[in-house]
KEFI-289867 format. One line per field, with one value per residue: x, y, z of N, C-alpha, C in turn; residue in one letter. Coordinates in Angstrom, 1 decimal. Last residue first. Layout:
nc1 <- (X, ...)
nc2 <- (Y, ...)
nc3 <- (Z, ...)
cac1 <- (X, ...)
cac2 <- (Y, ...)
cac3 <- (Z, ...)
cc1 <- (X, ...)
cc2 <- (Y, ...)
cc3 <- (Z, ...)
residu <- (A, ...)
//
This chain:
nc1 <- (14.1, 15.7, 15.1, 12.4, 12.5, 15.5, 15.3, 16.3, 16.8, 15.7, 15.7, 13.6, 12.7, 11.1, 11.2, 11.4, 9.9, 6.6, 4.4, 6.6, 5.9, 7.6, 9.1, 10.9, 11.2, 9.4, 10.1, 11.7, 10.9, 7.1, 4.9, 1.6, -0.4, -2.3, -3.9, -2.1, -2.3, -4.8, -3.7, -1.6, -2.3, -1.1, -1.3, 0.3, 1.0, 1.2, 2.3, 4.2, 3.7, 5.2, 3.1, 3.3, 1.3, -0.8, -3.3, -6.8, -8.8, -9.0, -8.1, -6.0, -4.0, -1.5, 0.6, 0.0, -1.5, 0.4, 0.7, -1.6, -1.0, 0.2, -0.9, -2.9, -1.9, -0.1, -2.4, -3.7, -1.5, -1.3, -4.4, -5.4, -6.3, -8.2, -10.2, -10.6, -11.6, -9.4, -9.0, -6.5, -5.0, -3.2, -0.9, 0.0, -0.2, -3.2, -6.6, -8.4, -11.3, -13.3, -13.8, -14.4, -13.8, -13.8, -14.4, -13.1, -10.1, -9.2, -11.3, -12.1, -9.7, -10.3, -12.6, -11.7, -9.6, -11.1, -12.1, -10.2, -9.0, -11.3, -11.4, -9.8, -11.2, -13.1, -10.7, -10.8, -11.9, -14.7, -16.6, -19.0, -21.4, -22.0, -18.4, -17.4, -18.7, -21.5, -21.3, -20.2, -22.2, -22.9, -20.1, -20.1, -22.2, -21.0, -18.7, -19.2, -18.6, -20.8, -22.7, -21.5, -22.2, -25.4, -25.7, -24.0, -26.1, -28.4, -27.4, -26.8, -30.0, -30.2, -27.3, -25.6, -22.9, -20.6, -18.7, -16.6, -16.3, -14.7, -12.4, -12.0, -10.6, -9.2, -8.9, -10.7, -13.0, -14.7, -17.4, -18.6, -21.9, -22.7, -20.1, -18.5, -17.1, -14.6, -13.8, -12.4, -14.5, -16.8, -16.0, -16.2, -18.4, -20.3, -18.7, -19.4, -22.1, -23.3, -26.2, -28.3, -29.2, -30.3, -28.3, -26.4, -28.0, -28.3, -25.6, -24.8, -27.8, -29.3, -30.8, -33.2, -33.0, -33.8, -31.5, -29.5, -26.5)
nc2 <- (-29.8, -26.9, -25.9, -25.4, -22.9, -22.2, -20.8, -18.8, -18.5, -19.4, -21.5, -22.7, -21.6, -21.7, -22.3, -19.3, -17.5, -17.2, -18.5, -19.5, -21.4, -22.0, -23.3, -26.5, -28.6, -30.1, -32.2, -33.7, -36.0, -36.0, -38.2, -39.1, -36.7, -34.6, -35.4, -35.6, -33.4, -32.3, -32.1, -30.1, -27.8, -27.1, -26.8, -28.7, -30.6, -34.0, -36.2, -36.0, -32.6, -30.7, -28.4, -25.4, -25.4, -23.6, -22.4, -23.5, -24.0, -26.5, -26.5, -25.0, -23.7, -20.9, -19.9, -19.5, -17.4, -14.9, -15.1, -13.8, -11.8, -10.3, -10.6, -8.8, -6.4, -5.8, -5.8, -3.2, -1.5, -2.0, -1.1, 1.0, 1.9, -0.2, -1.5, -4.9, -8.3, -10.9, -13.9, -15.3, -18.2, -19.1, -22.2, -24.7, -24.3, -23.1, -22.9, -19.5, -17.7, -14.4, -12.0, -9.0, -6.0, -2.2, 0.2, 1.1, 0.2, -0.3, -0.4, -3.0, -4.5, -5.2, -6.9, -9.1, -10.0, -10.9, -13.0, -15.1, -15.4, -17.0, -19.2, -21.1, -23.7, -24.4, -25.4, -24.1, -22.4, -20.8, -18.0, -15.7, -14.5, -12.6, -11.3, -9.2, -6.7, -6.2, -8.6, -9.8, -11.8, -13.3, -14.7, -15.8, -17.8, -19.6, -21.0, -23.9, -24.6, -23.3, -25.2, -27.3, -26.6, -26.4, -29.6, -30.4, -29.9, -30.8, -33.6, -34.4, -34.2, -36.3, -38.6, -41.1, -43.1, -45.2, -47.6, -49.5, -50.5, -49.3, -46.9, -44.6, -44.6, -47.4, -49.1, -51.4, -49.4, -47.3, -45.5, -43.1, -41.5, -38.6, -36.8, -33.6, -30.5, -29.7, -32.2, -34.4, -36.6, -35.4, -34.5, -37.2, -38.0, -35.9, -36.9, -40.1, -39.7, -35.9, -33.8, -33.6, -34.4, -36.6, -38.3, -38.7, -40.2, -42.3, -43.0, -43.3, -44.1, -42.8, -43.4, -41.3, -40.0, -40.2, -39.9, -37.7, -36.1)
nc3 <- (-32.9, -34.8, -37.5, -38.3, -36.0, -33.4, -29.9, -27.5, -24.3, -21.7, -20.2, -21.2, -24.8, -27.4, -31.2, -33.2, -35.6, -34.9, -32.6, -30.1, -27.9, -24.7, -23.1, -22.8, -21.1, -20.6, -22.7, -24.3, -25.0, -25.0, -23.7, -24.9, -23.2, -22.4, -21.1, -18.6, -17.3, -15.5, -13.6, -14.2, -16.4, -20.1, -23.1, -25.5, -28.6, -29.9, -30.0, -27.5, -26.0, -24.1, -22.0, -20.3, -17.1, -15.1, -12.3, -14.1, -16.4, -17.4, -20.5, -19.9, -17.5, -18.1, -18.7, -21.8, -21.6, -21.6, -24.5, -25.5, -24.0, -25.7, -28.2, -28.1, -27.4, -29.5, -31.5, -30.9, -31.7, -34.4, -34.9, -35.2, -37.5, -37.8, -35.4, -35.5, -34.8, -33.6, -32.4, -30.6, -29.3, -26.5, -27.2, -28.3, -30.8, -30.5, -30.4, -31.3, -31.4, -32.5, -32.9, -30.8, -32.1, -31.1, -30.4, -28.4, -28.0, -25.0, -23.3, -24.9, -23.7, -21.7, -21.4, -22.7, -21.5, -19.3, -20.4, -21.4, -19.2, -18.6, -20.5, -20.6, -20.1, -22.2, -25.2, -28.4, -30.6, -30.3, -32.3, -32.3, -32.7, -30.8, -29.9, -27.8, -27.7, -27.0, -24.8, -22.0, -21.2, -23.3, -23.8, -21.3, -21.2, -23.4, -24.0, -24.0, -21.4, -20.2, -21.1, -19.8, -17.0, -17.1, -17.3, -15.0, -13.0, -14.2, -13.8, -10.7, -10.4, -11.2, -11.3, -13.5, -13.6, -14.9, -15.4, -17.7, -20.0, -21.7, -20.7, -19.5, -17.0, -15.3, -13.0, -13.9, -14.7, -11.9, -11.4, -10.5, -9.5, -10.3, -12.0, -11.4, -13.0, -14.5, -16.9, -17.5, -18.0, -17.9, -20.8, -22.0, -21.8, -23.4, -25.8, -26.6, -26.2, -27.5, -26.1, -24.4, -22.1, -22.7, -23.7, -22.1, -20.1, -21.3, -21.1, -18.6, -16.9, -13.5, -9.9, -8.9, -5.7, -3.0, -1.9, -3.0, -4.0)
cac1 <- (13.2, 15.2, 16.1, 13.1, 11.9, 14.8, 15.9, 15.3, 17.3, 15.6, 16.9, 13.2, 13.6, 11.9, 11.1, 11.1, 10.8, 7.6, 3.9, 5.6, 6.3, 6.6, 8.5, 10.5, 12.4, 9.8, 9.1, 12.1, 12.1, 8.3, 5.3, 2.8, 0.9, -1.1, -4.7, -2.5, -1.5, -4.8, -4.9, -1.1, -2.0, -2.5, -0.8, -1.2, 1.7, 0.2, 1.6, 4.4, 3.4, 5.5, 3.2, 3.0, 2.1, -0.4, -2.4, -5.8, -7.8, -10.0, -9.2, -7.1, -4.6, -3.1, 0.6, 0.6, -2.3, -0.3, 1.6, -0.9, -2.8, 0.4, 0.1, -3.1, -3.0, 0.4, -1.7, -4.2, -1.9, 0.0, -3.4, -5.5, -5.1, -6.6, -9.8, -10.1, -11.7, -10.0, -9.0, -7.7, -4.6, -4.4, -1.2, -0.5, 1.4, -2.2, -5.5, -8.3, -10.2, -13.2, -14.7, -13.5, -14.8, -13.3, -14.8, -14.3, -10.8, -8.4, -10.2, -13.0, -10.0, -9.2, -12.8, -12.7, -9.3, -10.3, -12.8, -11.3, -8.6, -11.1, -12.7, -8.9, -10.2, -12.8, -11.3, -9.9, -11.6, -13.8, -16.4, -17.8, -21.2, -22.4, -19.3, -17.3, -17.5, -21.0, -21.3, -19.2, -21.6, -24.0, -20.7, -19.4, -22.5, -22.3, -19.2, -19.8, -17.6, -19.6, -22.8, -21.9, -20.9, -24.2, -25.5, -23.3, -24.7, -28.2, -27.6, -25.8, -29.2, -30.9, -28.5, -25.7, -24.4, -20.8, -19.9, -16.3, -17.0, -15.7, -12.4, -12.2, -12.8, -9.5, -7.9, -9.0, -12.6, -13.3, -17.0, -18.3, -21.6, -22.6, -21.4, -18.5, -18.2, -14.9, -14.6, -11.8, -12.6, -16.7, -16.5, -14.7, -17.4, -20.1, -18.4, -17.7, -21.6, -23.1, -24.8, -28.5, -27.8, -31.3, -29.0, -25.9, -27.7, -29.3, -25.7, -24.0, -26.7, -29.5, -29.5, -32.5, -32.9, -35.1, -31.9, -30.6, -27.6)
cac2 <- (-30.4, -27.6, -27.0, -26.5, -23.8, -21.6, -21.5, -18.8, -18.7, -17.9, -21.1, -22.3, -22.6, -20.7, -22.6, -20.8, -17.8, -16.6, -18.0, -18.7, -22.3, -21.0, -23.0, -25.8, -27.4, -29.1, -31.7, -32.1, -36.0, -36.0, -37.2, -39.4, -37.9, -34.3, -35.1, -36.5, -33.3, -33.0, -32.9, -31.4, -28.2, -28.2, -25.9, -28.2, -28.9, -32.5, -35.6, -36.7, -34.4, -31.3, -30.0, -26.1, -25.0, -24.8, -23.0, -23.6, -22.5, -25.9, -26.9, -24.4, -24.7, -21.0, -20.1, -20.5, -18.4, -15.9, -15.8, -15.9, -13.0, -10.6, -11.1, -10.0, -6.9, -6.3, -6.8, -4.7, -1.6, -2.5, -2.5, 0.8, 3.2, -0.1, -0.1, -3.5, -7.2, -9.5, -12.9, -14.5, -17.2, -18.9, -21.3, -24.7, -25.0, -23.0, -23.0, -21.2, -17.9, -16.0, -12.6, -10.4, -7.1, -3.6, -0.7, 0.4, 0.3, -0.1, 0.1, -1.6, -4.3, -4.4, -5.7, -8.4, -9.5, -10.3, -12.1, -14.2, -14.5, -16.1, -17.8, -19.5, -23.0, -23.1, -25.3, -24.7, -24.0, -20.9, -19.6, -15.7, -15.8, -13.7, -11.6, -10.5, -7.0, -6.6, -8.3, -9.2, -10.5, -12.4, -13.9, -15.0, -16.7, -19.0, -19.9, -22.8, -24.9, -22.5, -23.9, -27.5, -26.5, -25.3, -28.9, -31.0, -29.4, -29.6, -33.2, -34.0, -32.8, -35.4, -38.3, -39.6, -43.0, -44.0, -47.6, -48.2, -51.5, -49.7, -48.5, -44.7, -44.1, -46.3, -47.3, -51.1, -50.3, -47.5, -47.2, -43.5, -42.6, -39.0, -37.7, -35.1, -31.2, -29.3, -30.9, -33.5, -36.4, -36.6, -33.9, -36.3, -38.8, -36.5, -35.5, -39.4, -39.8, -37.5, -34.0, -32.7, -33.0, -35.4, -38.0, -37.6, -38.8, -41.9, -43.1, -42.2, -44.0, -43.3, -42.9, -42.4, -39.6, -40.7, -41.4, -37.8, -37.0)
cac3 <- (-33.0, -33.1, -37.1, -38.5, -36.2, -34.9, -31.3, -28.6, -25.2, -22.1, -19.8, -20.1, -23.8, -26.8, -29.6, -32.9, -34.6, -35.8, -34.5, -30.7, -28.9, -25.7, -22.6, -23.9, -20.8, -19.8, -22.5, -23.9, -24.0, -25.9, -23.7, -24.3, -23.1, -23.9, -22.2, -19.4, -18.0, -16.9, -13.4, -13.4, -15.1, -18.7, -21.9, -24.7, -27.5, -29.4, -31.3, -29.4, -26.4, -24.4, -22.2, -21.9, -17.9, -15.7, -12.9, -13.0, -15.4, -15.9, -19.7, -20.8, -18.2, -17.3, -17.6, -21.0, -21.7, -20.4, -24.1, -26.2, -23.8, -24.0, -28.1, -28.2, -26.8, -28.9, -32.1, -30.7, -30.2, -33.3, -35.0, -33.3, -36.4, -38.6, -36.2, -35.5, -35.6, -33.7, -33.7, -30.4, -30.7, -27.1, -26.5, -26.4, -30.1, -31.5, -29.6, -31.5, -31.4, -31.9, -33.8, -30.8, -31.5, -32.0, -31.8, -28.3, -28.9, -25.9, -22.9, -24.4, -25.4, -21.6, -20.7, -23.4, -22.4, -18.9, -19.8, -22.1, -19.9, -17.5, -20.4, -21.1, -19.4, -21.5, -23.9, -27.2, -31.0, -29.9, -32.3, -32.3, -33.5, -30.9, -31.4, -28.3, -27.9, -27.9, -25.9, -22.8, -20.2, -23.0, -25.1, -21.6, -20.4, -23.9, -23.8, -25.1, -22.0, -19.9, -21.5, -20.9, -17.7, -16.7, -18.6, -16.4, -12.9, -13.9, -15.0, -12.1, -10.2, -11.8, -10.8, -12.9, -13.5, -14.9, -14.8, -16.8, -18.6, -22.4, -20.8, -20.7, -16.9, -16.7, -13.2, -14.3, -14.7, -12.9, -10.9, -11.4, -9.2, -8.4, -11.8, -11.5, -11.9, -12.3, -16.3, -17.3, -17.4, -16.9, -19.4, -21.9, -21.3, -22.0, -25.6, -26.0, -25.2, -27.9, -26.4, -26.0, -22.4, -22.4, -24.4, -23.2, -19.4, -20.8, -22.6, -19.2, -17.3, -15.2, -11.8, -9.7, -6.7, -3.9, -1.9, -2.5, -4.4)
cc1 <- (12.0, 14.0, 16.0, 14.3, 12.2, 13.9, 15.5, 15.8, 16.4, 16.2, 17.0, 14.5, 13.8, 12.3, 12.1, 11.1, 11.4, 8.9, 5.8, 6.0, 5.7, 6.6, 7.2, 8.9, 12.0, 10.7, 9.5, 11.1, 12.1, 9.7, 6.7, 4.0, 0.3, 0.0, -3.1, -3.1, -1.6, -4.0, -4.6, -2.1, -1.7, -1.6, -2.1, -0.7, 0.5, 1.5, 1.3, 3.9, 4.1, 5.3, 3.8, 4.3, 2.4, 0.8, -1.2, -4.6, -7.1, -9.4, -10.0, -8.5, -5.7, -3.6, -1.0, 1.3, -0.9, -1.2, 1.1, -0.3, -2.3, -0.5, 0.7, -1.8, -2.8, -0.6, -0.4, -3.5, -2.7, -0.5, -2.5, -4.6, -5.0, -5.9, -8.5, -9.9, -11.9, -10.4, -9.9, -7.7, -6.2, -4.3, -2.5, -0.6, 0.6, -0.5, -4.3, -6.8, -9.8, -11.6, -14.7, -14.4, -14.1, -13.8, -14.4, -15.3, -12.1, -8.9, -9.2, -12.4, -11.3, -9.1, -11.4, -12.9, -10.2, -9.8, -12.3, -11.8, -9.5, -10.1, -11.8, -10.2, -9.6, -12.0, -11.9, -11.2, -10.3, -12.7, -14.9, -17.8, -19.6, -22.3, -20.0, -18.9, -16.7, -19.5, -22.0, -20.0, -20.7, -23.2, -21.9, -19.7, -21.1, -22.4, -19.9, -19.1, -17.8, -18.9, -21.7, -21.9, -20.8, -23.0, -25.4, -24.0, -23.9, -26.9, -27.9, -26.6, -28.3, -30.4, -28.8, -27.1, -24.5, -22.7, -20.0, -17.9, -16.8, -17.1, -14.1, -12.4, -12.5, -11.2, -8.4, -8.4, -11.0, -13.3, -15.7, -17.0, -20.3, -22.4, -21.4, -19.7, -18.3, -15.8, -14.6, -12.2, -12.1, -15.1, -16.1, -15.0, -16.1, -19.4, -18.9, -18.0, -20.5, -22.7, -24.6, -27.2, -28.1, -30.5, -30.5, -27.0, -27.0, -28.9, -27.4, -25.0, -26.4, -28.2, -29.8, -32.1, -32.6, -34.5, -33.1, -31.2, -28.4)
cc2 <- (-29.8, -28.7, -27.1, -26.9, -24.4, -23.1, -21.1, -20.0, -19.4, -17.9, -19.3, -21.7, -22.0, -21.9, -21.4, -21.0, -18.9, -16.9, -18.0, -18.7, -20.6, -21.8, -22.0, -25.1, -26.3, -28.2, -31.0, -31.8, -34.6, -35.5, -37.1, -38.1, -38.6, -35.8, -34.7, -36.6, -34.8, -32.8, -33.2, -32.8, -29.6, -27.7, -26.6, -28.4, -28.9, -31.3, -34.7, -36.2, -34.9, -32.7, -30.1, -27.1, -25.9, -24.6, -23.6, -23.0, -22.5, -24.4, -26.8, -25.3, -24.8, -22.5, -20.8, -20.5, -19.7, -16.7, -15.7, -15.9, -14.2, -11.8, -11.3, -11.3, -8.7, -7.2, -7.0, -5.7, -3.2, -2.2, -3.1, -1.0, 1.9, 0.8, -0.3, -2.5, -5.6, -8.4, -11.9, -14.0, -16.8, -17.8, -20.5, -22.9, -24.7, -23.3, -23.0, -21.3, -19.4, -16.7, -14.4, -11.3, -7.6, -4.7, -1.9, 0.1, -0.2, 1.0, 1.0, -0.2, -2.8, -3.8, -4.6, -6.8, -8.7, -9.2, -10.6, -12.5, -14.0, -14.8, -16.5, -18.6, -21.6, -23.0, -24.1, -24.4, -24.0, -22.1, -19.7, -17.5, -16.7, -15.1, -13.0, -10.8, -8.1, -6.6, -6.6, -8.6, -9.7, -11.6, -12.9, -14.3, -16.2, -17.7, -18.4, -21.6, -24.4, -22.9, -23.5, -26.4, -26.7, -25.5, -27.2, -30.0, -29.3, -29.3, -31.8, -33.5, -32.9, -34.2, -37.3, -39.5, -41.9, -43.7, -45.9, -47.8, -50.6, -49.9, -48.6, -46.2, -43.9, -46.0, -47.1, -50.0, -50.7, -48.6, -47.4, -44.4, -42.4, -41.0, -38.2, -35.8, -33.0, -30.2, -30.7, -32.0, -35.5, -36.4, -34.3, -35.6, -37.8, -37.5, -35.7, -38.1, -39.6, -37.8, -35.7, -33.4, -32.8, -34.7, -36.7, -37.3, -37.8, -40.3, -42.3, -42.2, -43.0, -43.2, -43.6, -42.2, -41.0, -40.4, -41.5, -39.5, -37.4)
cc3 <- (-32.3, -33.5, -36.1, -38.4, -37.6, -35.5, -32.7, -29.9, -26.5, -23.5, -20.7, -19.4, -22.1, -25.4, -28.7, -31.9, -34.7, -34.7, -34.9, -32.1, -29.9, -26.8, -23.5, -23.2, -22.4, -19.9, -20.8, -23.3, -23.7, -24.5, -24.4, -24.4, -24.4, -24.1, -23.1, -20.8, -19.2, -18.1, -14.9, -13.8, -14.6, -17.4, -20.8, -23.4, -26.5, -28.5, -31.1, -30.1, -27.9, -25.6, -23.9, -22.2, -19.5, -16.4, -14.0, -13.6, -14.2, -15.8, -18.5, -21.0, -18.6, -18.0, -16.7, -19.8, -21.1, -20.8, -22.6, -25.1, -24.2, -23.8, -26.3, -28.0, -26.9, -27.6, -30.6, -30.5, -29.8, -31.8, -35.0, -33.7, -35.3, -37.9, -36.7, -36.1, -35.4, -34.7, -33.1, -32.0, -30.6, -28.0, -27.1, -26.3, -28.8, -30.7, -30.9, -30.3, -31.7, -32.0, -33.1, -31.3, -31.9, -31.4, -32.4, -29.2, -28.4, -27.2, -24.7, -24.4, -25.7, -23.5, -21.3, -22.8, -22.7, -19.9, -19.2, -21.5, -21.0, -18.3, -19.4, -20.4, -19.2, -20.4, -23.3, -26.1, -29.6, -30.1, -31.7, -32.3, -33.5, -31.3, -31.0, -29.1, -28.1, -28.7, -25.7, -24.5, -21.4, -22.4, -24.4, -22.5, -20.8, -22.8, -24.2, -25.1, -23.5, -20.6, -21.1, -21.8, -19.0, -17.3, -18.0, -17.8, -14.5, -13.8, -15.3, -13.0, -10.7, -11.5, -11.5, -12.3, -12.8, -15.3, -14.1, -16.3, -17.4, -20.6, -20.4, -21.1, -18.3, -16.9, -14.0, -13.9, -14.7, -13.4, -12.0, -10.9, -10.5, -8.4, -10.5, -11.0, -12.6, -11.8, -14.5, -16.6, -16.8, -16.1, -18.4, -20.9, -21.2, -21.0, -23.6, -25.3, -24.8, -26.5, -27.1, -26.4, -23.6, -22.1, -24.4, -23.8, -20.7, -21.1, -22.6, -20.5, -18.6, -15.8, -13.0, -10.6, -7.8, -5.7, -2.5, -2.6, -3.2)
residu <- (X, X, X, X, X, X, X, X, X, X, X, X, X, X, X, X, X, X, X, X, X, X, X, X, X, X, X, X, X, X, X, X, X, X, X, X, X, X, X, X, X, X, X, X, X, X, X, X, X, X, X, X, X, X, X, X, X, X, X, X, X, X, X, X, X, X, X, X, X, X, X, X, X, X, X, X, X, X, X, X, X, X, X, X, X, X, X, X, X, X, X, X, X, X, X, X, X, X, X, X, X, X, X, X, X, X, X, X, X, X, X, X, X, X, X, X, X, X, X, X, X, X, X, X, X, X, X, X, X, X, X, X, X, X, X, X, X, X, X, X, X, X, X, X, X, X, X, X, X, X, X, X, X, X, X, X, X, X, X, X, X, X, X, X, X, X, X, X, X, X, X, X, X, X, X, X, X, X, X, X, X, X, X, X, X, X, X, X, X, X, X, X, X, X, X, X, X, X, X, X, X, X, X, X, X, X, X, X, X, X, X, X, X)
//
């Protein structure tokens, strides 16, 4: 920031992002780039009296990520193999396996497109639409990818591993292991949580889902 630059606040700054303010408050928490003023109240940058003021170049920074957290420059590098319309329901943290995947899917089938994905027990569930000859080849594609997703946190890509929470599963790194607390008693020693089955356990041993908690 620049000493001719003036800040304007958080509720200023959602509103020429195009965004609400939670959605630029969550950012704030959790995204790579940070406003050039933010004053805690108490330790909590969620507490009402929390003083969060951006300059004009944050606001360049914030709406770049903005779009990354779209992924919007992945749908251009990758189409048409990822579907304009495709729709992602988790962070961009995964893009990098996005990106990764899209190239190896070429590889595979260069008819098949990735319609969009979701997160699912902390890991990442891709849909794809494929040549029927090519859907135990896809189907294992996809299944390598769930399961590095949880080594990767799906908010930054660091890193991470799959949290544990009371109410939530979600594969974080350190910074934002928070986004899954409070945390349930097993939480580390349950390392997958996959579709059919049941828990799997960091000793390698597989349970069965309704009877492991």
């Amino acid at each position: 920031m620049t000493k001719s630059e003036n800040l304007i606040s958080i509720e200023e700054a959602a509103k020429l992002l195009g965004i609400d303010k939670l959605h630029l408050r969550r950012l704030v928490d959790v995204a790579n780039v940070v406003p050039s003023v933010i004053r805690l109240h108490d330790g909590e940058l969620w507490h009402e009296d929390t003083e969060i003021l951006f300059s004009e170049s944050d606001l360049a920074l914030f709406a770049s990520e903005i779009l990354r957290q779209r992924f919007t420059a992945l749908k251009v590098a990758h189409s048409p193999v990822i579907a304009p319309d495709a729709s992602f329901a988790f962070s961009a943290g995964w893009t990098g396996l996005l990106d990764e995947m899209a190239a190896d899917l070429v590889r595979l089938d260069g008819s098949a497109r990735i319609m969009g994905g979701k997160e699912k027990f902390g890991s990442m569930i891709v849909f794809i639409d494929r040549d029927p000859a090519k859907t135990k080849a896809v189907s294992a594609l996809k299944e390598d990818y769930r399961r590095r997703s949880l080594d990767v946190c799906d908010e930054c890509g660091a890193p991470g591993r799959l949290r544990m929470g009371v109410s939530i599963a979600k594969t974080t790194c350190d910074r934002h292991a928070h986004l899954a607390a409070p945390f349930r008693e097993d939480d580390g020693e349950i390392v997958d949580l996959p579709p059919t089955g049941g828990p799997i356990y960091k000793d390698g041993r597989q349970g069965k889902y309704g009877v492991d908690r």
